[in-house]
N, C-alpha and C positions, 0 to 999 in steps of 0.2 A: 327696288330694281334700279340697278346704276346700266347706262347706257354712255356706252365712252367711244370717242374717236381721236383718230390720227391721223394728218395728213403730210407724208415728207414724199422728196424729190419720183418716189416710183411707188409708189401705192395707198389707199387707203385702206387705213386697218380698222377696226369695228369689233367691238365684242361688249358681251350684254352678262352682266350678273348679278346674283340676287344674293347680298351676304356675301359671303366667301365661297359663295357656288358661279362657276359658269356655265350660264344657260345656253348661249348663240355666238359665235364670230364669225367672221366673214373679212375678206380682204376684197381687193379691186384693182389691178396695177394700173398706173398714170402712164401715159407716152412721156417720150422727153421733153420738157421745153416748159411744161403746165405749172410745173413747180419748180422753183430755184433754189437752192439754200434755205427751205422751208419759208419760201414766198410764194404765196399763189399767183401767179403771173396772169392768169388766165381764167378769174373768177367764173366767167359762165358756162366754162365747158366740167370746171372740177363740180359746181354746183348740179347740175345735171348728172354729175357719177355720182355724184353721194345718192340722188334721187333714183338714181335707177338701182342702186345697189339695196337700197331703203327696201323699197320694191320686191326685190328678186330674194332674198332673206328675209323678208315680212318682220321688221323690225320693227314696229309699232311706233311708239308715241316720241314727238320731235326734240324732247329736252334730254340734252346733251353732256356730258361733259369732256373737256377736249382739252390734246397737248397741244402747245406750242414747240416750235423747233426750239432745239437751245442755241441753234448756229448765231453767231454775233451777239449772244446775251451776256451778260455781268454779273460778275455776283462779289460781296462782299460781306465782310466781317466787321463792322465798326461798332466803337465804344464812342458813350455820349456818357453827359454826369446825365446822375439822377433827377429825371422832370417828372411833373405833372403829367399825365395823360393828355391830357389837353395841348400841350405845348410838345408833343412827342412829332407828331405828324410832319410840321415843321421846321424841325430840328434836322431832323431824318431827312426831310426834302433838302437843307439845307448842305449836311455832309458829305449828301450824294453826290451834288452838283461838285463839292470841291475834289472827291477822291475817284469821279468817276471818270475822269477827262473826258465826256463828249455831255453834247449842252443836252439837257432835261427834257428840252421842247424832241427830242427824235427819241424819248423814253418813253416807257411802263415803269413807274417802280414799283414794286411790292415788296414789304417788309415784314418779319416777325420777329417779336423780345424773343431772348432767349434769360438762360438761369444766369446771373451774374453776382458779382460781390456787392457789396451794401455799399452804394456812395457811385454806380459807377448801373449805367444800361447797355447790355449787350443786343448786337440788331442785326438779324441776318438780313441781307439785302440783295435785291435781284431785280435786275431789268433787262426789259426786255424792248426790241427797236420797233418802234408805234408799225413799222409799213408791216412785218410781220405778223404781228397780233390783228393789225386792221384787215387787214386781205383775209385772213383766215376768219373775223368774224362773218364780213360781209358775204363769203363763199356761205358759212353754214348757215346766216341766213336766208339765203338767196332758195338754196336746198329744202328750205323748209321748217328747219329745224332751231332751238335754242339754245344754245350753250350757258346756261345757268352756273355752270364751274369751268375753270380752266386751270391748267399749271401750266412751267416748263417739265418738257422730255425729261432732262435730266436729274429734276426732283420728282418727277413720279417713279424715274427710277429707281431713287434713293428710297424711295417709302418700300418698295421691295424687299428688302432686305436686311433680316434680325441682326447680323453682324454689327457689331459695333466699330470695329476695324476692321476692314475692307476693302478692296478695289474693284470698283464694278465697271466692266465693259460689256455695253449693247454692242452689238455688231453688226451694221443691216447693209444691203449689197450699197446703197449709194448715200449713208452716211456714219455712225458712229458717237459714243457716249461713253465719256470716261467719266466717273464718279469715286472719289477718295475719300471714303468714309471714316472718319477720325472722331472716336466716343460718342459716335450716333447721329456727328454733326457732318453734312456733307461739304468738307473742308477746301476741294480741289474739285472745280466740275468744267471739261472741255469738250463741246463737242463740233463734228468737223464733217465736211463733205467727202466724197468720195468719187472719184470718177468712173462713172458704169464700165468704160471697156477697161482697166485699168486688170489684172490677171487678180487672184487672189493672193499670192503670194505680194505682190506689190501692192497691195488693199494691206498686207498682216507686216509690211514693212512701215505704213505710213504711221499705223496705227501703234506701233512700237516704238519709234522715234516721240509721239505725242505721248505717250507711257511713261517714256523716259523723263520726258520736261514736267509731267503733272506730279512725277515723285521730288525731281530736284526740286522743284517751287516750293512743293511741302518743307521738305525738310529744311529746305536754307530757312525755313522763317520757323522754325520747331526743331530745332538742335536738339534742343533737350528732350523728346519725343519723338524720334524720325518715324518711318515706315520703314518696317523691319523686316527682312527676306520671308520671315514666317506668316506674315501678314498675305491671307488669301487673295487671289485676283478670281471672281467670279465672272463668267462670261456666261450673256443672252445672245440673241441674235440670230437672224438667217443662219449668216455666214459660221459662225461661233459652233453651231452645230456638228462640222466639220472640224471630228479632234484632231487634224493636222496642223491645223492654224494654231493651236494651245501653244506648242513650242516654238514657233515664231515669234509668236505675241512675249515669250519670257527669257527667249535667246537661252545663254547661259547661266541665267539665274534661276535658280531651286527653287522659286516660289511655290507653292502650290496652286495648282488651276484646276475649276471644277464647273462645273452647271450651274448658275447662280439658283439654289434654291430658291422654289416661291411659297408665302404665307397662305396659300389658298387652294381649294380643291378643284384639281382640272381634270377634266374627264379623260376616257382612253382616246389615245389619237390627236388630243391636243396638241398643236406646235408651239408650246408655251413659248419657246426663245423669240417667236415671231411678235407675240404681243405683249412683252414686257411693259413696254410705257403702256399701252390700256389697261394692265393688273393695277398698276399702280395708280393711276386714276379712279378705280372703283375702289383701288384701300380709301382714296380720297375721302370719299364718302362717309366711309364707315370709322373715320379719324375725329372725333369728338374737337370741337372748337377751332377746325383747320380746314372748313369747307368756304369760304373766302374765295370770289373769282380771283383768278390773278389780274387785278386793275391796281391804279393805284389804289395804296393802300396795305392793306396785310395780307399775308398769305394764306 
């Protein structure tokens, strides 16, 4: 039984599964102020809602596993030669500091090898800003509860989704998750706030503008493999749900836009677009050699 939460700027999200069955979810909305850019401002009052929520959906036992916001996270791509195991940890701490522009001591890193050529180590690499991850441990333990795992948002996204190439946008009233999924590897990941009274169409403008810049990034650095108009944009999300927003989000371009299918069986009446990062947290689980808190360290 995997038990996952989420906490960003207007709600907690909660959902309970066993295998690729969901058993319970339940949500809880925040006022405004409690949460910032997926910073808990206000540990004892969000601690008390997870508690009452715990409660009122009889959620049972306190270990957890949970997203972090991906707002002001990092992520990279770096090659190192081939080391020792040993000497990897290191190395990795070391290239971060130089490619990351901000100093180590206000980070999370977490790393994992990936498949690379002989004579040469590939490293995905993600961090995360210490006040973020701190606030959100101390809230769920304050709640009662353990978080024995953790990711970011926007790679429990990516675990969603069989597409090899891909674009995936979460969509939620007060923030958002771009993921560009390039041969499996999550290549391009931005995600960003939102402002609650802001209309939706001005929410599917903000969000198209940052569309725009996650494809140009791509490609300037992958000429020789761009992202190609046939390449799907899958959309989660609150707001996402409303296929009006589909042709805003693609302007004039023919992409194809769909529902982002999910790998797992959701019962009738589910709002799956609402709990995409918690799906993806309990794939966590069930992903053989990638259950690693997100601390320093690997992924």
């Amino acid at each position: 039984m995997a038990t996952t939460i989420y906490i960003d700027d207007s709600a907690i999200w909660v959902l309970v599964a066993r295998g690729r069955q969901i058993r319970k979810w339940a949500t809880m909305p925040l006022e405004p102020g409690l949460v910032k850019d997926g910073v808990i401002l206000n540990e004892d009052v969000v601690a008390k809602k997870v508690r009452e929520l715990w409660r009122a959906e009889d959620m049972g036992g306190g270990k957890v596993i949970a997203a972090i916001s991906g707002i002001n996270c990092l992520y990279r791509l770096i090659t190192l030669p081939e080391l020792p195991k040993d000497l990897l940890p290191e190395a990795v701490r070391r290239e971060a500091g130089r490619v990351l522009g901000v100093p180590l001591e206000q980070l999370y890193l977490s790393w994992q090898t990936l498949p690379s050529v002989r004579g040469e180590t590939l490293i995905y690499l993600a961090a995360s800003p210490r006040n973020s991850l701190d606030s959100l441990i101390s809230t769920l333990r304050k709640a009662g509860l353990d978080p024995y795992l953790m990711d970011l948002k926007p790679l429990a996204i990516a675990r969603t989704t069989t597409e090899s190439r891909a674009i995936v946008i979460d969509l939620q009233p007060t923030n958002f998750d771009i993921v560009v999924m390039m041969e499996a590897i999550p290549g391009v990941l931005r995600s960003l706030s939102l402002p609650r009274e802001a209309s939706l169409e001005e929410k599917a403008h903000v969000v198209r503008e940052e569309l725009d810049r996650a494809i140009t990034f791509y490609n300037s650095g992958h000429m020789d493999k761009p992202i190609e108009a046939t390449v799907p944009l899958l959309v989660s999300g609150e707001l996402a749900q409303q296929e009006d927003i589909w042709k805003l989000l693609v302007g004039r371009s023919e992409r194809p836009v769909q529902t982002l299918p999910l790998p797992i069986e959701t019962p009738e009446g589910f709002p799956s677009g609402q709990y995409t990062a918690n799906i993806g947290l309990a794939l966590k689980e069930l992903t053989p050699g990638k259950r690693n808190c997100l601390l320093p360290g690997q992924l």
